[in-house]
C-alpha positions as CSV (number, residue, x, y, z in Angstrom):
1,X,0.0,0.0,0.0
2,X,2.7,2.4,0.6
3,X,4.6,1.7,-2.5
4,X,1.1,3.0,-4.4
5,X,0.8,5.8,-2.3
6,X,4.6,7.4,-3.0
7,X,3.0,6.1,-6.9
8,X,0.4,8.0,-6.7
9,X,2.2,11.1,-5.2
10,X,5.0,11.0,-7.5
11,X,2.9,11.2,-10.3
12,X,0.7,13.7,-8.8
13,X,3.9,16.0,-8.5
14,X,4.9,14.9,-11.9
15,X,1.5,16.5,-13.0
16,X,1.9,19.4,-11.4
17,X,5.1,20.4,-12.8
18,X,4.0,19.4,-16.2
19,X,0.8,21.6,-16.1
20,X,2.6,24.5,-14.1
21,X,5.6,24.2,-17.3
22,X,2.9,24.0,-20.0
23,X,1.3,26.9,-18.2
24,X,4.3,29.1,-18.6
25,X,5.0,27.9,-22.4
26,X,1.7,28.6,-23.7
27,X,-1.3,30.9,-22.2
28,X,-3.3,29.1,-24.7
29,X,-3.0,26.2,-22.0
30,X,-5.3,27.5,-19.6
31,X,-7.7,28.4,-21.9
32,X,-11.7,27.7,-21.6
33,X,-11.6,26.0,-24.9
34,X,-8.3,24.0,-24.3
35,X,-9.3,22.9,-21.1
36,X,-12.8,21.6,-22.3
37,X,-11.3,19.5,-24.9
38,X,-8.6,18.2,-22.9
39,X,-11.0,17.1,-20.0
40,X,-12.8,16.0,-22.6
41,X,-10.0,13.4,-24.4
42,X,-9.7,12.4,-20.2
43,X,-13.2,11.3,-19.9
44,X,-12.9,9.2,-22.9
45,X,-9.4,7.9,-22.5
46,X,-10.4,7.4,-18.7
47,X,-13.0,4.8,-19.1
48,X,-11.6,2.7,-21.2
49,X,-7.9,3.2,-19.4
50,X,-10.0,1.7,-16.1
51,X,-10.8,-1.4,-17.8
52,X,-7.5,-1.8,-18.9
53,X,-6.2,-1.2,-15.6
54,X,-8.6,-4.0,-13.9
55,X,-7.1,-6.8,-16.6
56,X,-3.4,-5.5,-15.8
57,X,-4.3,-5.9,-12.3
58,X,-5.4,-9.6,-12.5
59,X,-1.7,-10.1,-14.3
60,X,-3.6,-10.1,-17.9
61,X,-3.6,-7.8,-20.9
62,X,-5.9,-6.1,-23.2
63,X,-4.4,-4.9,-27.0
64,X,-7.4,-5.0,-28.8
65,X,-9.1,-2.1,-27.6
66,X,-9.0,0.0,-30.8
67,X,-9.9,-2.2,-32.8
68,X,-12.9,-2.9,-30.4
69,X,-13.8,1.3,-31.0
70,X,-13.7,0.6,-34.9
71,X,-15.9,-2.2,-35.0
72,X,-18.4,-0.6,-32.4
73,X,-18.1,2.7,-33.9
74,X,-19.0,1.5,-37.7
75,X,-21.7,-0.5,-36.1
76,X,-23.4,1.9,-34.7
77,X,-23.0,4.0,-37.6
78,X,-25.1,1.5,-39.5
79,X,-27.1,1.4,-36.8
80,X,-28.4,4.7,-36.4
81,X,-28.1,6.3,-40.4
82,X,-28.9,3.0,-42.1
83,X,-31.2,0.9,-39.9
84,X,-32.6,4.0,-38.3
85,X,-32.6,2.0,-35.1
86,X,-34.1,3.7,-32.0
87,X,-31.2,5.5,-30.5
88,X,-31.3,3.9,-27.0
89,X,-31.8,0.3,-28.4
90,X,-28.5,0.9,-30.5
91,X,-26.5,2.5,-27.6
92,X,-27.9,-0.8,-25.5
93,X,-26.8,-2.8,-28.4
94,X,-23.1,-1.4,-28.6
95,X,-22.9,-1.4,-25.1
96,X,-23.4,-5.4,-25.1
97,X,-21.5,-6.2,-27.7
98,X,-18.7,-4.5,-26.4
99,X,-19.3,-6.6,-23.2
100,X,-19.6,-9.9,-25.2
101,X,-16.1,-9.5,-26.8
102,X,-14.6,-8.9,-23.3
103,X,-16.6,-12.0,-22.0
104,X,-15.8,-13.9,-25.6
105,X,-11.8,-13.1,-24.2
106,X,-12.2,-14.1,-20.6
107,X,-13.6,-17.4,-21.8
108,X,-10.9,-18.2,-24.2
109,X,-8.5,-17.0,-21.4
110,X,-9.8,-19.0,-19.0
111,X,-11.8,-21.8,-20.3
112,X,-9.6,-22.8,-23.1
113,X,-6.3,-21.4,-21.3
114,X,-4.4,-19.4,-24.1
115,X,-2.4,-17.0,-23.1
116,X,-3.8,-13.1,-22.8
117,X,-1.5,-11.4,-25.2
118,X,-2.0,-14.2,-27.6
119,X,-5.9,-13.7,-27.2
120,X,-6.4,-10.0,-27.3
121,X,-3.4,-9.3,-30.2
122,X,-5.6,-11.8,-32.4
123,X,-8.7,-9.9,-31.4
124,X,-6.9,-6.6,-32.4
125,X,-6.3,-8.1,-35.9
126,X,-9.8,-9.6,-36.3
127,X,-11.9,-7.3,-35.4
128,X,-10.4,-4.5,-37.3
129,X,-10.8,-6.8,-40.4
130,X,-14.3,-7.3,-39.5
131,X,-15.2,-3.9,-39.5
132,X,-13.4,-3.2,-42.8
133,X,-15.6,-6.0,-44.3
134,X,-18.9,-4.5,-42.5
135,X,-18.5,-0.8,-43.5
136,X,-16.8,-2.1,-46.7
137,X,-13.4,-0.5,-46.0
138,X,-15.5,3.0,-46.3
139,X,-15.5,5.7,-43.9
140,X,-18.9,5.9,-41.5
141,X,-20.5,8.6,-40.0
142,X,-23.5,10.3,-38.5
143,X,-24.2,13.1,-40.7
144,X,-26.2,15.7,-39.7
145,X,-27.7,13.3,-36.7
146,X,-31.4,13.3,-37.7
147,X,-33.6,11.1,-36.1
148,X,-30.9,10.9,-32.9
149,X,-29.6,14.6,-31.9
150,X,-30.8,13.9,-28.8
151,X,-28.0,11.8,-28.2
152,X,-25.5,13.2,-30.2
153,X,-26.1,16.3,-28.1
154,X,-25.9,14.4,-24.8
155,X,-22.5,12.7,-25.9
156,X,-20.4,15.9,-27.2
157,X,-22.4,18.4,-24.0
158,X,-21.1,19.9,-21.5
159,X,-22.5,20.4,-17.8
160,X,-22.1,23.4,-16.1
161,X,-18.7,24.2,-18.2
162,X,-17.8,20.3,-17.9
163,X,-17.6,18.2,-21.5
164,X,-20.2,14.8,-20.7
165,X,-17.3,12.4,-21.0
166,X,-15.5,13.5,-18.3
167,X,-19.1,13.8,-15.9
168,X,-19.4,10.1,-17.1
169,X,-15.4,9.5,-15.6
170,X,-15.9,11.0,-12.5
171,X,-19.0,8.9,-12.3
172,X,-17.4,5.8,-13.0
173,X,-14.1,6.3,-11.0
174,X,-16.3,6.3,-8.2
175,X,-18.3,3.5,-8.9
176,X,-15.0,1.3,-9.7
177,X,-13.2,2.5,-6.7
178,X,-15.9,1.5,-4.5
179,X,-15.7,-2.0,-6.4
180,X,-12.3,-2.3,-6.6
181,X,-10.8,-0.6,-2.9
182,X,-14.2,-1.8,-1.2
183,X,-15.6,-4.9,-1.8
184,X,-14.5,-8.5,-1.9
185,X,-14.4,-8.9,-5.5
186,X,-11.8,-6.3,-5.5
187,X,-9.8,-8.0,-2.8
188,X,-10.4,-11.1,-5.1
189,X,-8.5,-9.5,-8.0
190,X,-5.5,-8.1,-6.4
191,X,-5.2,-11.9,-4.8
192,X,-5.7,-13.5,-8.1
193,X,-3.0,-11.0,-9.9
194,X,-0.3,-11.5,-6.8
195,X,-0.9,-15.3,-6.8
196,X,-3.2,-16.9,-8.9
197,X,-2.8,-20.6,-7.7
198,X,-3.1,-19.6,-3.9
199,X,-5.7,-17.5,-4.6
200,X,-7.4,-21.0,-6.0
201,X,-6.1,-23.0,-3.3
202,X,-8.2,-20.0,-0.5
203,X,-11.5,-21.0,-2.1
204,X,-11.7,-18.1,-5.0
205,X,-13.4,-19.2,-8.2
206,X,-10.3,-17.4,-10.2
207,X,-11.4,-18.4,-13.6
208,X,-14.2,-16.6,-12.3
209,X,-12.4,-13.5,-11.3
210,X,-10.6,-13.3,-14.3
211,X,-13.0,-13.2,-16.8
212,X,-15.0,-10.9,-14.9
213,X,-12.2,-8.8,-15.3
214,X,-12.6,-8.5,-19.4
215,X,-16.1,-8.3,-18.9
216,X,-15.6,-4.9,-17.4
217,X,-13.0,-4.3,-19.7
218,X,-15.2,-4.8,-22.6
219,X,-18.4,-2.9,-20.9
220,X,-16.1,0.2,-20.6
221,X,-14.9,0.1,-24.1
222,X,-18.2,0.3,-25.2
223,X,-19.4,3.3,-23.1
224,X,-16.1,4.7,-24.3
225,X,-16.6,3.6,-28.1
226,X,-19.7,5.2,-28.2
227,X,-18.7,8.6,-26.8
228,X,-15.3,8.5,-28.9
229,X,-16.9,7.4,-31.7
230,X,-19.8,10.6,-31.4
231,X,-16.1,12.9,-30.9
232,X,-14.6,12.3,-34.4
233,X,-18.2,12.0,-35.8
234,X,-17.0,9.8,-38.2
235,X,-15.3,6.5,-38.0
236,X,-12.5,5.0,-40.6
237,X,-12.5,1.4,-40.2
238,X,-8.8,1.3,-41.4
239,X,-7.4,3.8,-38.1
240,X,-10.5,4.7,-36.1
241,X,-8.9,3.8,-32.6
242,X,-5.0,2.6,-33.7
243,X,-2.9,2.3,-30.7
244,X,-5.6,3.3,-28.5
245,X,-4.8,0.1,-26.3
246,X,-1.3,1.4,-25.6
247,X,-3.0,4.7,-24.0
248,X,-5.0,2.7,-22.0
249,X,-1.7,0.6,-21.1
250,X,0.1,3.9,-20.5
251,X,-2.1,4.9,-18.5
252,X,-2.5,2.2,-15.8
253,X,1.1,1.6,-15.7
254,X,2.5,5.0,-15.2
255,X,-0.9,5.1,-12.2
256,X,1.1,2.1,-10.9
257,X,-0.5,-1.0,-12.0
258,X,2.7,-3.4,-12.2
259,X,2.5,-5.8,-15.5
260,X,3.0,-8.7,-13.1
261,X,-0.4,-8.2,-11.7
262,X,-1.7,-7.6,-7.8
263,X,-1.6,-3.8,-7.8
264,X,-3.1,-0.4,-8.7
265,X,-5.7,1.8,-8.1
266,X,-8.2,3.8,-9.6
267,X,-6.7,7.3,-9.0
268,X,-3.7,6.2,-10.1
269,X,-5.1,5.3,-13.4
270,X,-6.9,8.7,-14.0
271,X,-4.0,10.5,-13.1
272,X,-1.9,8.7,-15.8
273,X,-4.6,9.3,-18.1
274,X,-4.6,12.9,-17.2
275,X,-0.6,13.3,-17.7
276,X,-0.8,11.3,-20.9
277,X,-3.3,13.8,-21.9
278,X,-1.2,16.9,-20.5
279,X,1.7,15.3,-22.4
280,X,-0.1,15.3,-25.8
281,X,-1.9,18.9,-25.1
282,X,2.0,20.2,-24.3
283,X,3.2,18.6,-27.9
284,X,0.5,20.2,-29.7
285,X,0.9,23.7,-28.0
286,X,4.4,23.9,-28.4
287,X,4.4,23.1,-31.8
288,X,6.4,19.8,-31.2
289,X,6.4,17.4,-34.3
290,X,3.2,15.6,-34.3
291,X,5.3,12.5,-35.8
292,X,6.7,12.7,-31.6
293,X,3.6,11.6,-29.7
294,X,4.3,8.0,-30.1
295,X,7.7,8.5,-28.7
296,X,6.6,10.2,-26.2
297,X,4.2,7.3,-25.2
298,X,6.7,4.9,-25.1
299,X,9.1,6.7,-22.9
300,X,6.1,7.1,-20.6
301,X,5.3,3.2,-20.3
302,X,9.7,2.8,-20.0
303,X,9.6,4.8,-17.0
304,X,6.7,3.6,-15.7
305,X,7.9,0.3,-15.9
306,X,11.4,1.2,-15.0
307,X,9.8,3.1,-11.5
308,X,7.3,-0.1,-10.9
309,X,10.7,-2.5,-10.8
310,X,12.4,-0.4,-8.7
311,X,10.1,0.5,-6.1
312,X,9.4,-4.0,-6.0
313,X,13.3,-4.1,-5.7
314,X,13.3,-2.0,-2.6
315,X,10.5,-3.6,-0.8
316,X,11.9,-5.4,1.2
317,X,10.8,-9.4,2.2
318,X,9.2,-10.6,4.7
319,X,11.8,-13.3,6.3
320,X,10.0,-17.4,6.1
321,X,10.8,-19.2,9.4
């Protein structure tokens, strides 16, 4: 527990310094407009940066995320301009799917024991061929929304000065860290991730737990499909969502979810979602080479990493009689 907590701070004081420097490079950083649409790339990022979070946490790992956002996203393009579906049935039936495919990787994770990477990297692949072949490698959108700018409204609002997606976050953080630092499924996870076998051997159903896990994963990637898909307003099978995944990745890790599993914490996760997303605004506003972002992604999950296996080599052990 204290390891997270000097985490959490560090990267709390890593924020500040970033945000206080960005501050002082660009006025446009504190702007109305540039703070909207930065808490608004949070919200979405966020959501889907939790789920991720809850499979690192178990020991798993989750790289078909963006993928995922394509398929959903041309789906319910179809849905709502072709099919004229009732809005709500189509954000129901998004929302499902998206849970199905996390469920359809928890079973072959768990059921039929392949290996996470193995499991998600093929999902990556397939489901961005499948929603080639569905929107016929053309480019979906929602027009001028008729029929459903009711909801097109309520995903791109803002409440009181605050974009919707980032509302939805806060509402969800709190949810999740009630679940996950509050209950005895979330003590169940961080046993399963530190150990699965004793975890099995103390009576937890880990197959159980496990899956669970991509369930959630795959509920929040629809909730955040929907809402990202809504931002672009329109979605190109081919690179709607590409490395998307390796945000969400980023994001747990530098909050201090260790890729061997057993730790992490919600407000950890959001505030490496909000650094990643203070990272990218500080690229843009500087004027910083676009063609850097990815770079600068990576260097974040190296460090992470580097700072998780550093902090587990100075813990020290607890001596066995």
């Amino acid at each position: 527990m204290k390891g997270l907590l000097r985490k959490e701070t560090g990267i709390f004081i890593l924020l500040l310094v970033v945000c206080i420097a960005t501050a002082l490079k660009s006025h446009q950083f504190l702007g109305v407009e540039n703070l909207q649409n930065t808490s608004r790339l949070i919200g979405m990022y966020g959501i889907f940066s939790i789920g991720a979070g809850l499979v690192i946490i178990t020991g798993g790992i989750e790289l078909s995320v963006g993928s995922m956002f394509a398929l959903l996203g041309v789906i319910l393009a179809i849905l709502l301009t072709d099919k004229h579906w009732n809005p709500i049935a189509a954000i129901v039936t998004i929302v499902l799917l998206g849970t199905g495919l996390g469920a359809f990787h928890g079973f072959l994770i768990t059921r039929v024991k392949l290996q996470p990477f193995i499991v998600t990297l093929c999902g990556l692949l397939f489901y961005r061929g499948i929603a080639r072949f569905v929107a016929d490698d053309q480019t979906k959108g929602f027009g001028d929304a008729v029929g459903f700018e009711g909801l097109q409204k309520f995903a791109t609002s803002n409440v009181l000065g605050v974009p919707m997606p980032f509302v939805m976050l806060i509402v969800l953080s709190v949810v999740m860290w009630v679940v996950l630092h509050r209950s005895v499924y979330g003590r169940h996870l961080f046993a399963v991730g530190r150990n699965e076998e004793a975890a099995r051997y103390s009576g937890i159903n880990t197959k159980r737990v496990i899956a669970s896990a991509y369930v959630i994963s795959g509920l929040l990637a629809g909730v955040a499909g929907i809402m990202i898909a809504f931002y672009t307003n329109s979605i190109s099978p081919s690179s709607h969502g590409n490395f998307y995944e390796l945000y969400g990745i980023a994001a747990a890790v530098l909050g201090g979810c260790s890729l061997r599993g057993g730790e992490g914490t919600i407000i950890g996760i959001i505030l490496g979602t909000i650094l990643l997303q203070v990272l990218q605004n500080l690229v843009n506003l500087l004027g910083i080479p676009s063609s850097l972002n990815f770079a600068v992604m990576g260097a974040v999950i190296l460090l992470g990493v580097l700072a998780d296996q550093l902090l587990s080599n100075r813990t020290p052990r607890k001596r066995t009689a």
